[in-house]
C-alpha positions in Angstrom: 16.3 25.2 2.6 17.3 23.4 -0.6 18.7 20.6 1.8 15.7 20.4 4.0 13.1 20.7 1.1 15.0 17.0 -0.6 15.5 15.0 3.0 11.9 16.0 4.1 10.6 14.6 0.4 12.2 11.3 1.0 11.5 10.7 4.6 7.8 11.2 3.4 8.3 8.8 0.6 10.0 6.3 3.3 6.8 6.7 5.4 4.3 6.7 2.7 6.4 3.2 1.9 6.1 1.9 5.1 2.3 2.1 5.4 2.7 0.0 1.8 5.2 -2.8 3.9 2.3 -3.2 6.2 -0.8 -3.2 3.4 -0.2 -3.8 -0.3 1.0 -7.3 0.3 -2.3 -7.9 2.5 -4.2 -6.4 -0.3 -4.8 -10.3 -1.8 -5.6 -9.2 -5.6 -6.8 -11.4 -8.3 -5.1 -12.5 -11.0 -8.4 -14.0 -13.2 -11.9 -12.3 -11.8 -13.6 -15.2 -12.8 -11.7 -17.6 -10.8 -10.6 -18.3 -6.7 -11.5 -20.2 -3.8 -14.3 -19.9 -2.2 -15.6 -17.8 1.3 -14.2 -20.4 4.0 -10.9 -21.3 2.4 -7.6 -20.7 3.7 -5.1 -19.0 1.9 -2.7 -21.3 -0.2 0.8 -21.5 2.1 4.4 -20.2 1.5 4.5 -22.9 -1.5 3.3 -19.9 -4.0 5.9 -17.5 -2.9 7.3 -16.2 -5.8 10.9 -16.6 -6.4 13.4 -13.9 -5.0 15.0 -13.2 -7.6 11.7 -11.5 -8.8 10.5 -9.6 -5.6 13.5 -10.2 -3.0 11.4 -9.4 0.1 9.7 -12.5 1.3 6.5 -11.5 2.7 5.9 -9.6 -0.6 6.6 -12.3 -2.2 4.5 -14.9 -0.6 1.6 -12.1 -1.1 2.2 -11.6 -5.1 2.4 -15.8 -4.8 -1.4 -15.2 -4.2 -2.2 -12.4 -6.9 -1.0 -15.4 -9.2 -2.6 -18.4 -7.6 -6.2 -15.8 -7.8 -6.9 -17.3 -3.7 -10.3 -16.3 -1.8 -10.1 -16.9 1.9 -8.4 -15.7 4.8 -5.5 -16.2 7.2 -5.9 -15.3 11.2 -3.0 -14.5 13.3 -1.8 -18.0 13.9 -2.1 -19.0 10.4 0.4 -16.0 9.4 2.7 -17.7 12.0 2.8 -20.6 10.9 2.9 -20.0 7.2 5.7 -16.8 7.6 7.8 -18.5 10.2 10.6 -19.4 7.4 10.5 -16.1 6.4 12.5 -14.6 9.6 15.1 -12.5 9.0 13.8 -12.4 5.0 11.2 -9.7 5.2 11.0 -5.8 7.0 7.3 -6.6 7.4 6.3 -6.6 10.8 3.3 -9.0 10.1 3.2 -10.1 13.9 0.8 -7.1 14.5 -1.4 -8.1 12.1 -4.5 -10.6 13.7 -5.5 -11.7 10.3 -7.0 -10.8 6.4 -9.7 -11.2 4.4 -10.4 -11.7 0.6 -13.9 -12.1 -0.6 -15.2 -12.3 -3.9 -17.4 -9.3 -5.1 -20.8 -10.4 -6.4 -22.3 -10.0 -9.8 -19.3 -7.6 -11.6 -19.2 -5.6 -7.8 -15.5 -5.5 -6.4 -13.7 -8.3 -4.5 -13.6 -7.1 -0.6 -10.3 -7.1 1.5 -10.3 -6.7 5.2 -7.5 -6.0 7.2 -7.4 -6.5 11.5 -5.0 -5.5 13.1 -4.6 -6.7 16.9 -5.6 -3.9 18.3 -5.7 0.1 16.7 -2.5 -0.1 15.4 0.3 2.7 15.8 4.2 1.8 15.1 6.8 3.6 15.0 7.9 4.5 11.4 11.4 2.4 10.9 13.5 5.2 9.2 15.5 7.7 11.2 17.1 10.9 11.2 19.6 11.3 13.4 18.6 8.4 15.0 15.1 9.5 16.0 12.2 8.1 14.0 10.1 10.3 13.0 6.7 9.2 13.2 4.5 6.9 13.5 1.9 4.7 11.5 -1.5 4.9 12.7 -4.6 2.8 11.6 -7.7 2.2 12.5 -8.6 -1.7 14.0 -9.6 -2.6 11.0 -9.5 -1.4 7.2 -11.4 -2.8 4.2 -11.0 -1.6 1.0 -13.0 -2.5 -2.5 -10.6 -3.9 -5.0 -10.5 -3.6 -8.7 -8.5 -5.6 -11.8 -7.4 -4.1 -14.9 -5.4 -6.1 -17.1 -3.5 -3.4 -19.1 -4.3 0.4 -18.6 -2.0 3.8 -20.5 -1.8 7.3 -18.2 -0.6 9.8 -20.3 2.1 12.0 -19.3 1.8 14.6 -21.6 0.0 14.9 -25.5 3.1 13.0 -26.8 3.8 10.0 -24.4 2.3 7.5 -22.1 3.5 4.8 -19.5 1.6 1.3 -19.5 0.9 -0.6 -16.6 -0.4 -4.0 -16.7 -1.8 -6.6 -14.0 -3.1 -3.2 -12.0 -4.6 -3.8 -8.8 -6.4 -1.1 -7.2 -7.5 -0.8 -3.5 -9.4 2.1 -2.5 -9.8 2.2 1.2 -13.6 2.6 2.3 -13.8 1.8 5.8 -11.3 2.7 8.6 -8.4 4.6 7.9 -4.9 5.6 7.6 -2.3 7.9 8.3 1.3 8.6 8.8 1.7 10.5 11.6 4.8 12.8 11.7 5.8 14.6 15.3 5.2 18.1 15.7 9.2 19.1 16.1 10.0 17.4 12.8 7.6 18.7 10.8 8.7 22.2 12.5 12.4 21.6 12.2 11.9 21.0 8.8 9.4 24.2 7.6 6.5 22.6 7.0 7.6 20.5 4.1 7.2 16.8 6.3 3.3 16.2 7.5 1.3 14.0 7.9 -0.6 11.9 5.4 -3.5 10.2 4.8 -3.9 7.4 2.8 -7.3 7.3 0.4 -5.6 4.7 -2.3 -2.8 1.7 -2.7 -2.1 0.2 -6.1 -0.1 -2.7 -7.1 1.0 -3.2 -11.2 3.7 -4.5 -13.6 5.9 -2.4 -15.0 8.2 -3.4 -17.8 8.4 -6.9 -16.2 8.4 -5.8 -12.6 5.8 -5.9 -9.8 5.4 -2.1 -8.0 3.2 -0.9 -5.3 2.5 2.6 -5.4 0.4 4.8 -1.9 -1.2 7.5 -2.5 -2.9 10.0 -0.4 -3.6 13.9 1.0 -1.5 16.0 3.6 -4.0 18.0 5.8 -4.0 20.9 3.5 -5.2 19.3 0.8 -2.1 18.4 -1.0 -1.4 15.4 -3.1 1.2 12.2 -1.8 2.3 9.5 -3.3 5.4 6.9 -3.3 6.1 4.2 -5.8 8.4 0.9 -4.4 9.8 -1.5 -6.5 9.3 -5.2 -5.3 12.2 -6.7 -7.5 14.8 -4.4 -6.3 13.4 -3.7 -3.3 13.6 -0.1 -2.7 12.0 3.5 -2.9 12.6 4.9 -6.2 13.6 8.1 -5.1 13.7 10.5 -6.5 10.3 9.4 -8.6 10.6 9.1 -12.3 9.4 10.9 -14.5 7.1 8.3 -15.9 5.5 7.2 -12.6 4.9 10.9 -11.5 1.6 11.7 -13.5 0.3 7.7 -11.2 -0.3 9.2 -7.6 -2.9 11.9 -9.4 -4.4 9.4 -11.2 -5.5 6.7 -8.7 -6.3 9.3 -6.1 -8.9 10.6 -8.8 -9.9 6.7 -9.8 -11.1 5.6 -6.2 -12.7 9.2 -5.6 -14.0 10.6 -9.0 -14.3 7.4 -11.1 -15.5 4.9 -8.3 -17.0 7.4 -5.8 -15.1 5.7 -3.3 -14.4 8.0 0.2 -11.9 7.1 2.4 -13.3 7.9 6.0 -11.1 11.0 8.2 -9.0 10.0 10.7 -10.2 9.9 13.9 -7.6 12.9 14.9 -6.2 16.2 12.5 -7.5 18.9 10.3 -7.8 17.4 7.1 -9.7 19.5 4.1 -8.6 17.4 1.4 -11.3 15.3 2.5 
């Protein structure tokens, strides 16, 4: 059971990552509020990638390139091609099933807006096996928007005495469309319960200690909390979670959803009461 209960934590945190592969580098955040390009524009091209030797994959790379440049616009299906092509072989994103983003700027202190299309309602197969099977699949709605919002530094306290600190946080709380890793039935059975599905309410991207990391965060159906934290420079899962970035799931799930208000819609198919 032991066994199980560790392999069925990281194949979740696997999946969880994998729904970040396909988002948090679409998630276009803003370095400055005050500054970008405006409504119209086309993203900046792969000349803002950010060297490898700071975030190794190159899609993520290319995406943080546009946290720093602060770019408004957007980028269809053909642009992606065009401006990704070099990046073959360099990157586990699969970006050709994306049709395009969106980043607009939010109006008088409101959020910046991010829209995601895929090219049609998107379901892949998650890219981690056991035993050679993968065990799931990602599934998402057409299209998923989410509000975005900047803090420059921010402490969570894990406990009276200590506290981690995050700064350049991006936070991107999904309010239209949704989700959700989808785990077959026979795993989740094989495995007692302790792999299910999750749905995805939050995505967060920050530096820590020097280091960009995206963190996912969401609910399985009964309610419980999910989260996985990736680091972009070593490129990796950090399994199992440190201690200092466990108390980080909790608090962005209750930032979109206590602090912001924010609810993201239920997946078209499940039971989930931890909406």
């Amino acid at each position: 059971m032991r066994k199980n209960g560790g392999l069925s934590c990281r194949l979740g945190l696997l999946a969880i990552t994998l729904v970040a592969g396909l988002l948090w580098p679409l998630c276009v955040p803003a370095a400055d509020p005050g500054g970008g390009l405006t409504v119209g524009d086309l993203l900046p091209g792969s000349e803002v990638t950010v060297p490898e030797e700071e975030v190794k994959d190159r899609f993520f790379g290319y995406m943080i390139g546009l946290a720093i440049a602060d770019a408004y616009g957007s980028l269809a299906a053909e642009d992606f091609a065009h401006v990704l092509g070099e990046f073959a072989g360099k990157t586990s994103v699969p970006f050709e099933l994306i049709d395009g983003v969106e980043r607009l700027k939010g109006e008088s202190g409101d959020p910046n807006l991010i829209s995601i299309f895929f090219l049609e309602r998107l379901k892949t197969p998650v890219p981690y096996s056991i035993l050679g099977y993968h065990p799931g699949s990602v599934v998402a709605d057409s299209t998923v928007r989410f509000y975005e919002y900047y803090v420059p530094r921010k402490s969570v306290w894990l406990s009276r005495q200590s506290r981690v600190t995050l700064t350049e946080v991006h936070i991107f709380a999904i309010y239209d469309g949704w989700v959700v890793v989808d785990i077959d039935a026979w795993i989740d059975k094989l495995l007692g319960g302790h792999l299910d599905d999750t749905w995805l309410n939050v995505l967060a991207l920050f530096k820590y200690e020097g280091d960009w990391h995206g963190l996912a965060a969401g609910y399985g159906p009964s309610g419980e909390g999910r989260s996985g934290v990736f680091n972009f420079k070593t490129n990796n899962i950090l399994f199992p979670t440190p201690d200092h970035f466990r108390t980080l799931g909790p608090y962005f799930r209750n930032f979109v959803r206590q602090t912001k208000g924010v609810e993201a819609p239920v997946p078209s198919h499940g039971n989930w009461p931890g909406k």
